[in-house]
C-alpha positions in Angstrom: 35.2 -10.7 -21.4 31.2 -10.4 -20.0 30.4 -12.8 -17.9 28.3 -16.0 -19.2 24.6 -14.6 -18.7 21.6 -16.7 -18.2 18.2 -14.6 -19.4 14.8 -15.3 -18.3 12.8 -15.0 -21.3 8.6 -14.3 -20.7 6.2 -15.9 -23.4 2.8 -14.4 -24.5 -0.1 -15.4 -21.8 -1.8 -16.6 -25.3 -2.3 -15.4 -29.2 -1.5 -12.0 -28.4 0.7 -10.6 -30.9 4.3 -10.2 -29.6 5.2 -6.8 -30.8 2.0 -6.3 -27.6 3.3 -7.2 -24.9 7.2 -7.9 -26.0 9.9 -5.2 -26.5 12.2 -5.7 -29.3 15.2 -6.1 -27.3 13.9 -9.7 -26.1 13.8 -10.8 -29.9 17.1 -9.4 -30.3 18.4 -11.5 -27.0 16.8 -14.7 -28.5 18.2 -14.3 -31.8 22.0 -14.4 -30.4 21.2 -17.4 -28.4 21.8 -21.1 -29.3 20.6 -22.7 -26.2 17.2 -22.5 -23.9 16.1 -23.9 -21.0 12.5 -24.5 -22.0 9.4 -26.3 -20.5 8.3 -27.5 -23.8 10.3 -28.2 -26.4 7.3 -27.9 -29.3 5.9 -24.9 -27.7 9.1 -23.2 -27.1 10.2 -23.6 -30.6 7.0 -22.3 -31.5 7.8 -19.0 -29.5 10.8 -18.6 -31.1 9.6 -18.8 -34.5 7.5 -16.6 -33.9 9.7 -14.0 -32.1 12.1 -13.7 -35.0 10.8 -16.1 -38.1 14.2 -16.2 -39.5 15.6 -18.2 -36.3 17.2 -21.8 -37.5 15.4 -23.7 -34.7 17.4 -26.5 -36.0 20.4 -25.0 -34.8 19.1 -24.8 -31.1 20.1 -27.0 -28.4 16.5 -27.4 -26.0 17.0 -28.9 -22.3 13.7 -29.6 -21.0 12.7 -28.8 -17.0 9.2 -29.8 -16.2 7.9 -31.6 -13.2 8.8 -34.6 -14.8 13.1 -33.7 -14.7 15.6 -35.4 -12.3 17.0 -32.8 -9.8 19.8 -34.5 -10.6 19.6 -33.3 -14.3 19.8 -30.1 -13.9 23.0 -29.3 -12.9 24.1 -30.2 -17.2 21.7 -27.5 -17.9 24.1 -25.1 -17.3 26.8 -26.8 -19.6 27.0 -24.0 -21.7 27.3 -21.4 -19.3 30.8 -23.1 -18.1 32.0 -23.0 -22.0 31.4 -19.2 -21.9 28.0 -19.4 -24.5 24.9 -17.7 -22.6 21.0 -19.7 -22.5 17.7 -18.8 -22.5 15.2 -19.8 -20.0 11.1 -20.4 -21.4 8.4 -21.1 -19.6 4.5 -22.3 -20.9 3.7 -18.5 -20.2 3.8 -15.3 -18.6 7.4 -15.2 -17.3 10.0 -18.1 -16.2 10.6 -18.9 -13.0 7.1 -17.4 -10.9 5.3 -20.6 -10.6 7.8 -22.3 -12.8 9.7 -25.0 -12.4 12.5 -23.0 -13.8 13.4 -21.3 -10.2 15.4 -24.6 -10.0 17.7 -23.8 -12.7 18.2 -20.0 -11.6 19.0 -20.7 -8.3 21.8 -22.9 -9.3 22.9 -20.3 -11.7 22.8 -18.1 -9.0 24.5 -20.1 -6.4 27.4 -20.8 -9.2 28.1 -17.3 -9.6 26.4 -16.8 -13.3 24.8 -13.7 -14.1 21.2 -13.4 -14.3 18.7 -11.8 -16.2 15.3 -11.3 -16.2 13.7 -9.7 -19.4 10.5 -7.4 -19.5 7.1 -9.3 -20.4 3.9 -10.2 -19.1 3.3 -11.5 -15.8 -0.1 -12.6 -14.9 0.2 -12.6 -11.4 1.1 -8.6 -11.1 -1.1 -7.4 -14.1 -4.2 -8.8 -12.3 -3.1 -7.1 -9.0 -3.1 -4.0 -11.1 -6.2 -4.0 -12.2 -8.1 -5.6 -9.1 -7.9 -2.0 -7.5 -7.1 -4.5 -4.4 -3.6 -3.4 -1.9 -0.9 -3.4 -3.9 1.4 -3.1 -1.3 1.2 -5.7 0.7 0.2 -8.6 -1.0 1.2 -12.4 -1.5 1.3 -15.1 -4.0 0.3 -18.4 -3.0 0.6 -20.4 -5.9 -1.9 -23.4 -6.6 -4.2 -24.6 -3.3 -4.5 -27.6 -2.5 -6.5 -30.0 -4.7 -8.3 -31.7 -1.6 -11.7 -29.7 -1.3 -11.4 -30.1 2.8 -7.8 -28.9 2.3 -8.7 -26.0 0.1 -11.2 -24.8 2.2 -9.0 -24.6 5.2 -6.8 -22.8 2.8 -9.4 -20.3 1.8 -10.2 -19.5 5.2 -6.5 -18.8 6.5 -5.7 -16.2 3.2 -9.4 -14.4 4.4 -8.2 -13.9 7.4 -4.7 -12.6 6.2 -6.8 -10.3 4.7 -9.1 -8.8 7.1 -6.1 -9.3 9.9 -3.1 -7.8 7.6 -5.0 -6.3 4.9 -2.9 -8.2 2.5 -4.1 -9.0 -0.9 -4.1 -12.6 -1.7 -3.7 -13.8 -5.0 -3.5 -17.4 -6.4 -3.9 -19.5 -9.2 -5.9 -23.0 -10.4 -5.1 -26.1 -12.7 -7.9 -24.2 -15.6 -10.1 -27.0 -15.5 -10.7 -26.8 -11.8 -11.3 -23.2 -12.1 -15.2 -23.6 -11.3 -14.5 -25.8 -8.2 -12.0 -24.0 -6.9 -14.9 -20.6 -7.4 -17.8 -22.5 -5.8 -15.6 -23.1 -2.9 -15.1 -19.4 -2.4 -18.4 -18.3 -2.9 -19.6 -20.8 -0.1 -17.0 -20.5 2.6 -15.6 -16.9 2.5 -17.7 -13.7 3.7 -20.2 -12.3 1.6 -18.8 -8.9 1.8 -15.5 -9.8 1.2 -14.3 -9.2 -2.4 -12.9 -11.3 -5.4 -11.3 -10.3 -8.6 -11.4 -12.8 -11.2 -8.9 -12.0 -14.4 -9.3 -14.1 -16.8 -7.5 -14.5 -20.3 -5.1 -11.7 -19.0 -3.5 -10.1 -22.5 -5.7 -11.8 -24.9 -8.4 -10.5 -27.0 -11.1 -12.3 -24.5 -9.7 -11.0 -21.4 -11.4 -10.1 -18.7 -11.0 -8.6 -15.5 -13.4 -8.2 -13.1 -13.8 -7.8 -8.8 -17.3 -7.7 -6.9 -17.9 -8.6 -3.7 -18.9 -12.4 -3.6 -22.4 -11.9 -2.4 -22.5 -10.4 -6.1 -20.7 -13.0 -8.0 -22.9 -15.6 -6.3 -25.3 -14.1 -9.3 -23.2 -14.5 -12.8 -19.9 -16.2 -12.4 -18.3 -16.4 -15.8 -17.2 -19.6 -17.7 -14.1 -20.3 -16.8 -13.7 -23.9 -17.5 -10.0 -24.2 -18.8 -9.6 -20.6 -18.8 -6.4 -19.3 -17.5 -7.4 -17.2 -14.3 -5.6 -15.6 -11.4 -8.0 -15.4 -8.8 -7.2 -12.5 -5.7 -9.1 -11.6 -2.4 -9.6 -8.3 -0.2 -11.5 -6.7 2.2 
C-alpha cells in the first residue's frame, strides 16, 4: 500500500491558459483528489474548475491556511492523510509553499513522516532569475521588505552590498500596490551603475521582463501599480 502523499499543486501566475504552463499529469493528480489545502477557498475552486471542468467541487473538502489560521489548526489539516486519503496543497499563485503560508503545513507533513510532492508549474521567483541574465548561481530570495521606508532602505542597502561583496543575485517581491514605492526607493538609494530587472506579469499575455541599470530606469519606469512583480539586483 503507497504511502499517504501530500502534493503541492502550482496555480497559473494569472489568465494564462493552463495547458501553458501546466502538464497534464497535474490535472490528472487533482482529479483523484477529494481534499486541498488551499489559501482561498473561491479561488481554489476556481482552479480546479478550470483544471478538469468535470471536477464535482461539491464533493471537495477545502481547509483554509492564510495568515489569518491558528497554528494550532493546522495540525487537523492533515486528517486525511492519517485515514490513508492523499491532499492537495493551493496557493493564490505560482507554486505553494515559496512565500506561502503553506510551508507550515509541509513541514509538519514532513516532520510526521508523509510523503511529499511537489508538482511542475510556474514559479515566479526562478523564471524572472532566468530571464534577468543576472547570477544564477548564487542567488537569494528575500521575500517582502520591510514596509517601513527607513527600514526598507536599510534593507536595500545590505542586499547591494551582498551583491557587489558576494556577487549574489538578490531577488524579492512587493505587496503590488506598493510596487512604485518600493521602485523609487531603489532608484534613489542604490548605485547608479548597479542593475535592476523588473518582471512584471510573469506568464501572462502583458508580461514583461526587463533589466537596465538604474541610472537608465530613473528615465521610464513602467506602471506597475498592482502589478505582480519580482524585482532582482546585480552588479
Amino acid at each position: 500500500m503507497s504511502k499517504p502523499t501530500i502534493y503541492l499543486i502550482p496555480v497559473t501566475l494569472g489568465d494564462t491558459p493552463i495547458d501553458q504552463v501546466l502538464p497534464p499529469y497535474n490535472t490528472e493528480v487533482i482529479s483523484d483528489l477529494s481534499y486541498f489545502i488551499v489559501e482561498n477557498v473561491r479561488s481554489a475552486r476556481r482552479f480546479l474548475k478550470k483544471c478538469n471542468p468535470e471536477i464535482d467541487i461539491n464533493s471537495l473538502t477545502f481547509f483554509e491556511l492564510n495568515k489569518h489560521t491558528q497554528k494550532n489548526e493546522i495540525s487537523t489539516f492533515l486528517s486525511p492523510l492519517k485515514s490513508g486519503q492523499n491532499v492537495g496543497v493551493i496557493s493564490e499563485a505560482g507554486c505553494p509553499a515559496v512565500a506561502d503560508p503553506g510551508a507550515d503545513v509541509v513541514a509538519l507533513a514532513q516532520n510526521e513522516g508523509y510523503k511529499v510532492v511537489p508538482l511542475v508549474g510556474p514559479s515566479s521567483i526562478l523564471m524572472a532569475l532566468m530571464a534577468s541574465g543576472f547570477n544564477g548561481q548564487s542567488f537569494a530570495f528575500n521575500g517582502y521588505l520591510p514596509i517601513d521606508s527607513a527600514e526598507r532602505v536599510k534593507k536595500l542597502k545590505q542586499l547591494e552590498n551582498k551583491v557587489y561583496n558576494e556577487y549574489q543575485t538578490q531577488i524579492f517581491i512587493e505587496t503590488p500596490y506598493r510596487n512604485d514605492s518600493l521602485a523609487e526607493d531603489i532608484l534613489k538609494h542604490c548605485k547608479e551603475q548597479t542593475k535592476l530587472c523588473i518582471a512584471m506579469n510573469i506568464s501572462c499575455k502583458n508580461e514583461s521582463i526587463v533589466t537596465k541599470r538604474i541610472k537608465a530606469w530613473k528615465q521610464n519606469l513602467p506602471k506597475m501599480h498592482k502589478q505582480p512583480c519580482v524585482f532582482l539586483i546585480y552588479k
